[in-house]
One Martini backbone bead per residue (centre of mass of N, CA, C, O) as a GRO file, in nm:
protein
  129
    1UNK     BB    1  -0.726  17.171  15.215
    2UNK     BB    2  -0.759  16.843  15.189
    3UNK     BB    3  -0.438  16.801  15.212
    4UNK     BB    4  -0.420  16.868  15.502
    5UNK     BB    5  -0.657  16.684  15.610
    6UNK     BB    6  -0.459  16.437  15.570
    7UNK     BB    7  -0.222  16.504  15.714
    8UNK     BB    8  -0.411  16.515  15.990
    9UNK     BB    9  -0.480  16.250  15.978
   10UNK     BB   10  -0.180  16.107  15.946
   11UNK     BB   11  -0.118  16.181  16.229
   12UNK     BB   12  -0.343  16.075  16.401
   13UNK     BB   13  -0.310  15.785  16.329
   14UNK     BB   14   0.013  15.765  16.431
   15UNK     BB   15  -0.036  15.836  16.722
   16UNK     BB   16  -0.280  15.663  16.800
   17UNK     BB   17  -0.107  15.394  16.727
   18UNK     BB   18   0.144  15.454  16.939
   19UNK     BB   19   0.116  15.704  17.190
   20UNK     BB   20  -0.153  15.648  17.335
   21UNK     BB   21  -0.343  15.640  17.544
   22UNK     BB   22  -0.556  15.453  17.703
   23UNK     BB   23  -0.908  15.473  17.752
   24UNK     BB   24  -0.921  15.309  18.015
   25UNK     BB   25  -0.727  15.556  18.155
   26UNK     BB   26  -0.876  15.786  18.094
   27UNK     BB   27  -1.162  15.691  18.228
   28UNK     BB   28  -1.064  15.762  18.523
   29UNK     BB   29  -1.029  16.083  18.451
   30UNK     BB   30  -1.316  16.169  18.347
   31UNK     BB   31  -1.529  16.067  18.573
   32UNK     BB   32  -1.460  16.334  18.694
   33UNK     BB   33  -1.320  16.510  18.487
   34UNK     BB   34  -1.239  16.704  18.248
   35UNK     BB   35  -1.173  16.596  17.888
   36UNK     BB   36  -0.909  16.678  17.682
   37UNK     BB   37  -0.787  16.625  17.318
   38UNK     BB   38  -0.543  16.706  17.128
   39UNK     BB   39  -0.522  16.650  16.823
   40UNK     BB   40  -0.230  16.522  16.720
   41UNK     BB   41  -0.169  16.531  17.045
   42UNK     BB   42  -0.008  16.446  17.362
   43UNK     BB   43  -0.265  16.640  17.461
   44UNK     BB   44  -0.420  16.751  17.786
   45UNK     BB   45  -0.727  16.840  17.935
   46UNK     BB   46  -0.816  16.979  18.254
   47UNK     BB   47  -1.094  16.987  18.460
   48UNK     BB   48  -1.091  17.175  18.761
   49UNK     BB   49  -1.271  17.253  19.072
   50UNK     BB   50  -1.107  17.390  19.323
   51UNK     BB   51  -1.306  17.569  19.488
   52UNK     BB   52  -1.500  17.288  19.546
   53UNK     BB   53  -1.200  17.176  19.564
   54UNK     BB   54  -0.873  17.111  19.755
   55UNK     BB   55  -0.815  16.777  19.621
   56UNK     BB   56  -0.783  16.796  19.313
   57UNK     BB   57  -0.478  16.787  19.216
   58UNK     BB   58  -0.447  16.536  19.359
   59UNK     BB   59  -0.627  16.363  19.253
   60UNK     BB   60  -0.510  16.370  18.979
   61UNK     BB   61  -0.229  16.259  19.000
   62UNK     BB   62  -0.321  15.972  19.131
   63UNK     BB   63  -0.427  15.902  18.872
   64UNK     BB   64  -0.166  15.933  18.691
   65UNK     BB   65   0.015  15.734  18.833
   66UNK     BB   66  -0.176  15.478  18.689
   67UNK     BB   67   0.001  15.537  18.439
   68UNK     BB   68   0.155  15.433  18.203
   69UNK     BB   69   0.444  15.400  17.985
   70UNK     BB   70   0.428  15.504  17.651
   71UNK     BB   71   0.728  15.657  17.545
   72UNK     BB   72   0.575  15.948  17.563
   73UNK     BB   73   0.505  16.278  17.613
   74UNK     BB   74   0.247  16.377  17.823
   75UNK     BB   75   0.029  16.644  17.851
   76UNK     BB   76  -0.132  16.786  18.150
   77UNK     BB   77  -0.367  17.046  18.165
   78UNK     BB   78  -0.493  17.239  18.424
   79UNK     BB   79  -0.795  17.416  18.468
   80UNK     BB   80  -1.070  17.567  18.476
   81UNK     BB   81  -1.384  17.401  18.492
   82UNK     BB   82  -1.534  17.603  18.324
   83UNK     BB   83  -1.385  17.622  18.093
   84UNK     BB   84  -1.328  17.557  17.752
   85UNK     BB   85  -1.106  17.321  17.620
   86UNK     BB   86  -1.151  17.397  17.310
   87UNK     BB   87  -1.023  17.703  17.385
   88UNK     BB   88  -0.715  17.736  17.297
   89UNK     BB   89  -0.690  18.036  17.405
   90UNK     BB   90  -0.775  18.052  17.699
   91UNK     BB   91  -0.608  17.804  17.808
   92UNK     BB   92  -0.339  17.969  17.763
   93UNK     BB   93  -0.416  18.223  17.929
   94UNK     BB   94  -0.466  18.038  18.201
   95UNK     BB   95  -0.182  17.909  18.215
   96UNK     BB   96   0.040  18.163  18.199
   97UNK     BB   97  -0.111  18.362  18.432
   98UNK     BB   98  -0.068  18.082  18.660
   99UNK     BB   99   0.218  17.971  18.611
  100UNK     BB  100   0.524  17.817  18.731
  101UNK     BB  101   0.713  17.608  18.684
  102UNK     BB  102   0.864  17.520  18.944
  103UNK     BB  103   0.524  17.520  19.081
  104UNK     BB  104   0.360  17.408  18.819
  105UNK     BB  105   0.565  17.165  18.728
  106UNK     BB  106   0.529  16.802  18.687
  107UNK     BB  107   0.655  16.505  18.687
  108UNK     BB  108   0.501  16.164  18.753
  109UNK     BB  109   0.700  16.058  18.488
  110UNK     BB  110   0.858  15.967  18.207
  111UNK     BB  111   0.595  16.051  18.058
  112UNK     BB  112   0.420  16.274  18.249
  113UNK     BB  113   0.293  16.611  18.252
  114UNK     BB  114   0.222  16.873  18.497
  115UNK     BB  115  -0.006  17.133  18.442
  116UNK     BB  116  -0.094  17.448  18.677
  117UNK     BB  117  -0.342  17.648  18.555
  118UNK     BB  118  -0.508  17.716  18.773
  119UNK     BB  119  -0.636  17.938  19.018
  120UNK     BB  120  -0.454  18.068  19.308
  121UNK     BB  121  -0.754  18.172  19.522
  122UNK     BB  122  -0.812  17.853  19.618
  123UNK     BB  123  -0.593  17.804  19.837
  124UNK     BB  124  -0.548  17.755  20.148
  125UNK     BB  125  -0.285  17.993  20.161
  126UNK     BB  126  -0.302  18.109  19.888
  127UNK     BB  127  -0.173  18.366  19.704
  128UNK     BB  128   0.148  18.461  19.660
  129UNK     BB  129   0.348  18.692  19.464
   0.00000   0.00000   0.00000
């Protein structure tokens, strides 16, 4: 057990120092939403809170927008807001039962891919399945 511990100390040594995204632009997403990162991986969950916000993924966007390309595909899953987002049962399986490949999944830029897991009985038109 010692040694897998240290080998995923050093994917994520190796990780943190070449394709991070910065914790600077993190911190503008951070201070509104909810957010994880999945360790040694350049995947992060955001709680958006839906409900009483209809114009949280779009808010979402527009911060991501101003984030820089690492040269490496991060992806952003957004989830409702209530899951513990390092649950990453529930978060998997609330992102499965939610989305859509072509309505809710959508590259920002060249590095950044925006998941929407939300549930989408939140949306203004509703949802029609």
């Amino acid at each position: 057990i010692k040694m897998e511990e240290e080998q995923q100390m050093e994917v994520q040594i190796a990780y943190n120092s070449q394709f991070a995204i910065p914790d600077s632009q993190l911190e503008i997403l951070s201070k509104e939403f909810n957010l994880y990162r999945i360790p040694a991986f350049p995947v992060y969950i955001v709680g958006a809170d839906q409900q009483n916000d209809n114009s949280s993924i779009k808010k979402i966007v527009s911060k991501l927008e101003t984030f820089s390309d690492t040269g490496m595909c991060s992806v952003f899953i957004v989830v409702d807001k209530q899951l513990q987002p390092d649950d990453l049962y529930t978060v998997i399986w609330q992102v499965l039962g939610n989305s859509d490949p072509v309505r809710d999944m959508s590259f920002i830029n060249n590095s950044i891919l925006l998941v929407d897991g939300n549930s989408k009985v939140y949306r203004k038109n509703g949802f029609k399945r």
